[in-house]
C-alpha positions in Angstrom: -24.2 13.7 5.9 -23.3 12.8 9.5 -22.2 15.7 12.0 -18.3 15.2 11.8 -18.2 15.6 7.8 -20.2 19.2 8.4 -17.6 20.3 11.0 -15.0 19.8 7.8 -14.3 22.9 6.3 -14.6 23.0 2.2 -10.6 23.0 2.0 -10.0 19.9 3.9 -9.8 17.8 0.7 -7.0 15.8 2.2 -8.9 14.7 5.7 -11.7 13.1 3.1 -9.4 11.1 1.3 -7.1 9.9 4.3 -10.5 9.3 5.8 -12.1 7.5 2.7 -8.9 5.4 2.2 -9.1 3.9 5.9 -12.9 2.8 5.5 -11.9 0.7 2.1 -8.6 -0.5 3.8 -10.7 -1.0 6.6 -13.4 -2.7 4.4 -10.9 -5.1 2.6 -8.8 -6.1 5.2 -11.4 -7.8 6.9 -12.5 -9.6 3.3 -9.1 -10.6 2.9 -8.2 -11.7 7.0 -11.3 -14.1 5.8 -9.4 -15.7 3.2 -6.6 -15.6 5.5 -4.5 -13.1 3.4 -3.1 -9.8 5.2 -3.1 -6.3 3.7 0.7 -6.3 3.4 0.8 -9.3 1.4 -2.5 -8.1 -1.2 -0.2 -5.1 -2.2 2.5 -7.1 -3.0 0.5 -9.8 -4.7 -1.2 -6.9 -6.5 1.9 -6.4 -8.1 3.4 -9.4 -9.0 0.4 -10.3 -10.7 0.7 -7.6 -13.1 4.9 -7.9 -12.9 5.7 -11.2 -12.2 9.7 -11.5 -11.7 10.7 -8.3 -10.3 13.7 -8.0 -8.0 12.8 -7.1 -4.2 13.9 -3.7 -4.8 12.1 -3.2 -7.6 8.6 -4.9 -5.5 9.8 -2.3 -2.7 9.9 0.7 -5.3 6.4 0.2 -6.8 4.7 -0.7 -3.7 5.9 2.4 -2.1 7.8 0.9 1.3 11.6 -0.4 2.4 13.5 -3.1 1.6 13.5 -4.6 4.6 9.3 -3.9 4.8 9.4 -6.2 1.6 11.7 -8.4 2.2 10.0 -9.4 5.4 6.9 -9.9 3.4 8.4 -12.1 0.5 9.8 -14.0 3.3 6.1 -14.7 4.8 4.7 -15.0 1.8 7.2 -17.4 0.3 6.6 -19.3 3.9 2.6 -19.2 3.2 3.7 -20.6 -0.5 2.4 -17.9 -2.2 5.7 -17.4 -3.8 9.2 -18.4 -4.6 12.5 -16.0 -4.6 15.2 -17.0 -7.7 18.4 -15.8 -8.3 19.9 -15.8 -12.1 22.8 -17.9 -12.6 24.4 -14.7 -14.7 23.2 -12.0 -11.8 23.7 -13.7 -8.4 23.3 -10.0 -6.5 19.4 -9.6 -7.2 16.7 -11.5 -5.7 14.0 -11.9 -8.1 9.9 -12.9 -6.8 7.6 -14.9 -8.3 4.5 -16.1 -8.1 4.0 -19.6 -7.2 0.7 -21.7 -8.6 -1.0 -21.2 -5.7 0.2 -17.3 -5.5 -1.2 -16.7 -9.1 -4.7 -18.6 -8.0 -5.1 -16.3 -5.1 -5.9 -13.9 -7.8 -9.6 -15.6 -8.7 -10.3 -15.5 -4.9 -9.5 -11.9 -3.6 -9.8 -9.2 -6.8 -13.3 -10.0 -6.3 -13.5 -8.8 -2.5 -11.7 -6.1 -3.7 -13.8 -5.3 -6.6 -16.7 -5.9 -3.9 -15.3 -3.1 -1.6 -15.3 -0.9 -5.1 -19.0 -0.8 -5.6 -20.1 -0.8 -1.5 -17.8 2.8 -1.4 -19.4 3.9 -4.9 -23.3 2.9 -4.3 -25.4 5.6 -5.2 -22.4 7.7 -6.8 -23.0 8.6 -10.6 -20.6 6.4 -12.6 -19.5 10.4 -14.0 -19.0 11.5 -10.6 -17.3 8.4 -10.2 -14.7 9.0 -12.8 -14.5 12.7 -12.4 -13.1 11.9 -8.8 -10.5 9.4 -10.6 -9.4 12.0 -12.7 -9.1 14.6 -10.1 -6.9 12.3 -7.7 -4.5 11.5 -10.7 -4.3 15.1 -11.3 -3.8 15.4 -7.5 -1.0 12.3 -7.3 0.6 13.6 -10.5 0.6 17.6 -9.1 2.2 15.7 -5.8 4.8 13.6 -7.5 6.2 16.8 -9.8 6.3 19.0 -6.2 10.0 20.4 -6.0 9.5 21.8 -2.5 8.5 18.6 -1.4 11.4 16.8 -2.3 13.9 19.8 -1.4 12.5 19.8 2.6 12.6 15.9 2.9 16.0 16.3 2.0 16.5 18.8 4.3 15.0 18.1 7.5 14.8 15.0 9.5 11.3 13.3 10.2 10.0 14.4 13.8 10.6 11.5 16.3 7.9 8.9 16.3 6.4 7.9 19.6 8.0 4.8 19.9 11.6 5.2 18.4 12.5 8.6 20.5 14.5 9.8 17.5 14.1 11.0 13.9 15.9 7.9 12.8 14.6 5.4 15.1 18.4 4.1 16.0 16.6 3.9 19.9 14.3 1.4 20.6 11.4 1.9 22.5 11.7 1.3 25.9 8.3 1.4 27.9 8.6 3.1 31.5 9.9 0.4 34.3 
């Protein structure tokens, strides 16, 4: 154990997952910058290749980020031919993605780097240690997602201004010092 991980105290459960999540982020962003997909796009590709045809608001809601986040993605991606965006002669309001052939065969090249980054993180972890940590982050996300208090402040209170918008809203842009 390296001197930083002794300094954390028992309870700070939530530093060792934010930091665990960087290192594989870390770890398959640079396998997937090599095959010259980003991070962004994996998520959404993720996705689609278990859901092919979903509307952009519906890629938005299960990859967790704004429409505008995706539809600036779908745009790239549908650039980079990965996919192509529909609409249905009987719904012309929603924009439905899907995967192109060459979107779907990305799929042989890059679950593999990921499935690479899954064993480097887990070497020398017991495969029942292994799944005992899956089960205790689903109770964790599933404790998280049922939180009432949670939900009740976001309402409540705005975000604190980020250091580049200047407001909770970011309706200023960020103008650096003359």
């Amino acid at each position: 154990m390296r001197a930083w991980q002794k300094a954390i105290p028992k309870d700070r459960l939530a530093h060792l997952i934010k930091d665990a999540t960087r290192a594989l982020v870390r770890a398959l962003t640079v396998r997937l910058a090599e095959q010259g997909v980003s991070f962004g796009h994996w998520t959404f590709l993720r996705i689609l290749w278990a859901h092919d045809g979903l509307t952009q608001r519906e890629l938005s809601e299960q990859a967790g980020v704004m429409e505008p986040t995706t539809f600036s993605a779908i745009k790239a991606m549908e650039e980079l031919g990965y996919v192509t965006r529909r609409q249905m002669p009987q719904n012309r309001k929603n924009v439905y993605v899907y995967l192109t052939a060459q979107g779907r065969a990305l799929k042989e090249k890059l679950v593999p780097l990921a499935e690479e980054v899954n064993r480097i993180a887990t070497r020398g972890v017991l495969p029942e240690d292994v799944a005992a940590t899956r089960r205790a982050l689903a109770a964790m996300l599933e404790n998280l997602s049922g939180d009432t208090e949670l939900s009740r402040s976001s309402r409540r209170r705005p975000s604190p201004p980020s250091r580049t918008s200047g407001s909770s809203r970011g309706l200023r842009r960020y103008r650096p010092p003359a």
